[in-house]
N, C-alpha and C positions, 0 to 999 in steps of 0.2 A: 453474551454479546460483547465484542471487542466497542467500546464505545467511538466514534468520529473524533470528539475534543472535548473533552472536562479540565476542569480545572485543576492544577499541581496543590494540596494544599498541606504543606510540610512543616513550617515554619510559622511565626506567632498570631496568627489569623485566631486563635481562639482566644488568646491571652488577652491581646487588644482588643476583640469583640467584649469581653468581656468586663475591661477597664472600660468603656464605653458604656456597659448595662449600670456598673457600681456605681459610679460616677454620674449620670444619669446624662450625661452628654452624646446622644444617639440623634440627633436631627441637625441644622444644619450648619451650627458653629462647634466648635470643637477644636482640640490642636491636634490631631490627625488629619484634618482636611487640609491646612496649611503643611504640614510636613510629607504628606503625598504629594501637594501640590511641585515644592520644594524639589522633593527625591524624581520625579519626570521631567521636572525641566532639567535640572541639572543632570541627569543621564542622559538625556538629549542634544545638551551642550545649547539650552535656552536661556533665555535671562530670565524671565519669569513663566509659570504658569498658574492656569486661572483650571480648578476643577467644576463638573460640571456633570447632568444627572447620567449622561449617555452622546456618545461620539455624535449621534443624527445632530443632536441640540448644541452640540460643542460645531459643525459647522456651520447652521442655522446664526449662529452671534458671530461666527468668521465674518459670514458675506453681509449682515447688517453694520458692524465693525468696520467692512472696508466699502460702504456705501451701495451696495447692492440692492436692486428696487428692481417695483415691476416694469418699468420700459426699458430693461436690458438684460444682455446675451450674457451666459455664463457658460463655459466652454468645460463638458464631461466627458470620458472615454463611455463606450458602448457597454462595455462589459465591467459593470461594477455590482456590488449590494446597491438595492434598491433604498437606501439612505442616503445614498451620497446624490441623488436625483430630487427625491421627496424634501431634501435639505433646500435645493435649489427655488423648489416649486413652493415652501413657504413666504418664500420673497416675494413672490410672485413674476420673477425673475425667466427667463423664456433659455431653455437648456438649447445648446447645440451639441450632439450627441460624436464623436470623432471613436470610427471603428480601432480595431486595435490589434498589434503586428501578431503578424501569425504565429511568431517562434516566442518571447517573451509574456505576450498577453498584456501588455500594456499599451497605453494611447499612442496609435501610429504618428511619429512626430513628419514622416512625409505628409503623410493626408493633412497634419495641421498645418502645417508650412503654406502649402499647397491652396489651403479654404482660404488662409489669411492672406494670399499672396495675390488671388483671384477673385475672391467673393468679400473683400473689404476692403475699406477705403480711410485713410487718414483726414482729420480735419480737425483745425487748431482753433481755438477759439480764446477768452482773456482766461480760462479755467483750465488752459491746459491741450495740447496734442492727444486726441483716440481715435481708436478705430471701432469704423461702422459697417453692419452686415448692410452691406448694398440691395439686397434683395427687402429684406423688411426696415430700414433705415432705424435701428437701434443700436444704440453702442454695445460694441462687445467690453463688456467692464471687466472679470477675469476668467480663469481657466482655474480647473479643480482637478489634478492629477492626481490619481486614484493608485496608490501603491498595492499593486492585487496582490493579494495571497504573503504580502511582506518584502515582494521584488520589486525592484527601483527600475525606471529606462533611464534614459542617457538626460539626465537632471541638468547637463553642464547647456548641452541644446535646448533644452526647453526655457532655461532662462534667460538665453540669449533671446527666441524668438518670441517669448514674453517684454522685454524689453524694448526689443525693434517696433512691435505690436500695441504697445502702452497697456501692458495687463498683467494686472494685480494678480497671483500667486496666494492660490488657498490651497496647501495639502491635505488632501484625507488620507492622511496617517493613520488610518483608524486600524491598518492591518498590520504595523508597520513598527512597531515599537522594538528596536535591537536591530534596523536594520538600517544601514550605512551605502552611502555612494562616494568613491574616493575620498572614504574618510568621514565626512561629515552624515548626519544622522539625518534618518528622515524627519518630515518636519518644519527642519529650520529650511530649507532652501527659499520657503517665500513667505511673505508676512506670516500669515501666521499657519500655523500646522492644529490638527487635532486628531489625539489616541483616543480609542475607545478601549475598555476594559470590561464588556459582556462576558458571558460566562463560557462560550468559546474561542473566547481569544486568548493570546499565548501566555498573559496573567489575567485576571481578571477580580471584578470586584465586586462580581454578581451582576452590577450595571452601572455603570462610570466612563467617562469619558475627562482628559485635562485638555485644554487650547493651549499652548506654546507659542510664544512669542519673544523676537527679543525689542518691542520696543515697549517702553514703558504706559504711554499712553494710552496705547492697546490693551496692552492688561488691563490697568484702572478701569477701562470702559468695560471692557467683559465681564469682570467683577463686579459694576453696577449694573449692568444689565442683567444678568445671571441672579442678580439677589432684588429682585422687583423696583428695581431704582429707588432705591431707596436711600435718602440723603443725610438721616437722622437718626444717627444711634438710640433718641427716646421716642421723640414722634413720628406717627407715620404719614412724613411728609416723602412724597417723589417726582419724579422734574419729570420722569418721560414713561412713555409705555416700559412696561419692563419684564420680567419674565422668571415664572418661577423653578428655576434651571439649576437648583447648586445639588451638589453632594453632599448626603448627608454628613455624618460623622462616624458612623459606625461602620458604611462600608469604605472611606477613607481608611477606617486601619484597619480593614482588609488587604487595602490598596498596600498601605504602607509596608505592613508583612511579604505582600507578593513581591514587590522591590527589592527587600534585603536578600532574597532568594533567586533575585532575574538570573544574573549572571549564570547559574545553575542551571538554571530552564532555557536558557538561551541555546545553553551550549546541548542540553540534551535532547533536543529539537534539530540541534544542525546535525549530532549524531544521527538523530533518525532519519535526516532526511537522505542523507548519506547512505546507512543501511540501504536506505530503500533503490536509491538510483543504482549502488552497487548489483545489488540482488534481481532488479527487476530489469536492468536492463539488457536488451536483445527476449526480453518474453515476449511474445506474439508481436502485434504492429506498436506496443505502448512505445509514445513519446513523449519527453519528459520535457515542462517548461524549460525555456533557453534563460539563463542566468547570463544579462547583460557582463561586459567588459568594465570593472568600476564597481558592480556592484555585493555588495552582500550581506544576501539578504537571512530574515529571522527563520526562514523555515516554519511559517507558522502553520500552512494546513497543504500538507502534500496532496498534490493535485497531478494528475496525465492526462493525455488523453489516447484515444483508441478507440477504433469504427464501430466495437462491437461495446462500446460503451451501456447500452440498455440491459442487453444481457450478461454483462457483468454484474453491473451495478444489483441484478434480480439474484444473481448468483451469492455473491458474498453476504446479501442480507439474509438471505434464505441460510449462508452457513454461518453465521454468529459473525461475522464482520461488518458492522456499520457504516454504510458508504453512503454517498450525497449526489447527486448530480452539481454542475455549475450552476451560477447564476443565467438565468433568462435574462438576455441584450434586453437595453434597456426600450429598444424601439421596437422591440415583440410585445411591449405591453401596453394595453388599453391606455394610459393615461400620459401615455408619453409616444404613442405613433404617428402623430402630427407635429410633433416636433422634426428639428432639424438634425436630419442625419449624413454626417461627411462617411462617405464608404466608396472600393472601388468595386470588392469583391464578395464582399459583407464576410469579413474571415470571423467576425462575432458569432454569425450564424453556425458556422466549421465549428468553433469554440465550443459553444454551448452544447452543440449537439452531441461531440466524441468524447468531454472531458469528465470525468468523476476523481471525487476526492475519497483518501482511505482514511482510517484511524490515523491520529498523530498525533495525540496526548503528549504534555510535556513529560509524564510519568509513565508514557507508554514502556511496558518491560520486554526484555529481548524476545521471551517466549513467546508474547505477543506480536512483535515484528515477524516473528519467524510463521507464526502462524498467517497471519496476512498473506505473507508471502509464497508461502504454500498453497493459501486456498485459491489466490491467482493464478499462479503456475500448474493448477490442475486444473482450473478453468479452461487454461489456455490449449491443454494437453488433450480435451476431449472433441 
């Protein structure tokens, strides 16, 4: 079986493991977790970052960080992993769900324009100008742009309309790490960003996540909140609720190894995604995500879509290729169908329904692309 997405592991991931075992420094201080910390912010082009045990938890400390509570709107795209929703919902924080363009797959910045433009209202008070959903009179406090599959939308708009809007700027960068919008990295565009590093994503660290930010006070807080607030290097004294959220050490120099080798994995990720759009394209109805103006992205899990998606997807498992379907909208599911959802046409539902994702291993080998592409092309031929 051609595997979906494993991990690249080529480089000193055992060496460091293993300075970790000697050394007896595997739990959650160590100088590996500062020097991963270090090597993410700085390829990102952050000032600091703060690591943490997994991306869900790395945006959970975002929206407490930038004041997030339960009598306010936090603003999602429809079609995300269901972490960037369940992040929301530990605040207690009420999602407003905004569908997502048909050709890119990220959050339709019309529909958002549009909700904010209609369905809220500005009102200044001595703390400040925000806006409030008119319908349940809760401030909308920020918006969470979901960089799917590693592809960026038009960032330069959204932070204009976040601006206009009075809204704070949480990326989940969690898919997103190596990939750039004229220039700059994902992440930084608003306070604070967060990568995850699971074990299919384009490095990983088994299960890590770092928060990026460039303001200082941000960090310092993430990092006490992230280590049980704790205020005292001998006693255990701590000022506030706190959370036990750090990374340990050992798979920080996991982390650390996967870094010295990105630039590698980056690029052989954009080779295959290439491969793939070369090879596959004009095969049966397959459409391939639309790669904004501005952006470019990590190629992290080749994704299409196409009508005959179900019986695809039965096909290539049945022949040694691992394939996935998308993620389920997040307002198909139980615990988020009462919430708010901005849509004209519901294109999430389209999404969900025609798209599967193929092999795309950063260590994927040619004769494996080829064979992918094969067992598609014969799919399509029958």
């Amino acid at each position: 079986m051609i595997p979906l997405s494993i991990p690249k592991i080529e480089g000193n991931e055992s060496k460091y493991v293993l300075d970790c075992l000697t050394t007896g420094w595997i739990s959650s201080a160590g100088s590996y977790v500062t020097q991963f910390e270090e090597m993410v912010a700085e390829y990102a082009g952050a000032k600091y970052g703060v690591a943490c045990m997994n991306g869900t938890v790395g945006l959970h400390i975002a929206q407490i960080l930038l004041g997030v509570t339960a009598d306010v709107h936090v603003i999602a795209p429809n079609i995300t992993f269901i972490a960037t929703l369940n992040a929301i919902k530990y605040t207690g924080a009420q999602p407003i769900l905004i569908d997502v363009d048909a050709d890119n797959w990220q959050m339709d910045l019309d529909l958002l324009e549009k909700y904010l433009q209609e369905n809220t209202e500005l009102k200044t008070s001595n703390n400040g100008t925000f806006s409030f959903d008119k319908s349940t009179g809760k401030r909308v406090r920020a918006i969470m742009p979901v960089h799917v599959l590693g592809n960026i939308g038009d960032m330069k708009r959204l932070l204009a309309i976040a601006e206009q809007y009075h809204l704070d700027i949480i990326e989940d960068s969690t898919e997103a790490l190596g990939s750039t919008y004229d220039g700059k990295h994902a992440g930084t565009f608003g306070k604070i960003g967060v990568f995850s590093f699971n074990g299919n994503k384009i490095i990983s660290t088994g299960g890590g996540g770092v928060i990026v930010t460039d303001d200082e006070e941000i960090a310092k807080r993430a990092k006490h909140l992230t280590t049980q607030a704790k205020v005292s290097a001998m006693d255990y004294i701590h000022d506030e609720i706190g959370y036990n959220y750090r990374l340990v050490n050992v798979l920080a120099a996991i982390g650390v190894a996967q870094m010295e080798t990105f630039p590698e994995t980056l690029k052989a990720k954009k080779k295959m995604d290439a491969f793939y759009r070369e090879h596959l394209n004009g095969v049966g109805d397959i459409q391939f995500q639309e790669i904004p103006e501005g952006a470019d992205p990590n190629c992290w899990l080749f994704t299409f879509s196409t009508s005959r998606m179900r019986e695809l997807l039965d096909y290539l498992n049945q022949n040694g290729v691992q394939s996935r379907p998308f993620w389920m909208p997040m307002n198909q599911l139980a615990m988020f169908k009462d919430d708010i959802y901005i849509n004209k046409n519901d294109v999430s539902a389209s999404v969900y329904e025609n798209s599967i994702s193929i092999p795309s291993s950063a260590g994927i080998t040619k004769e494996q692309l080829e064979t992918v592409v094969r067992t598609i092309k014969e799919f399509y031929s029958k």
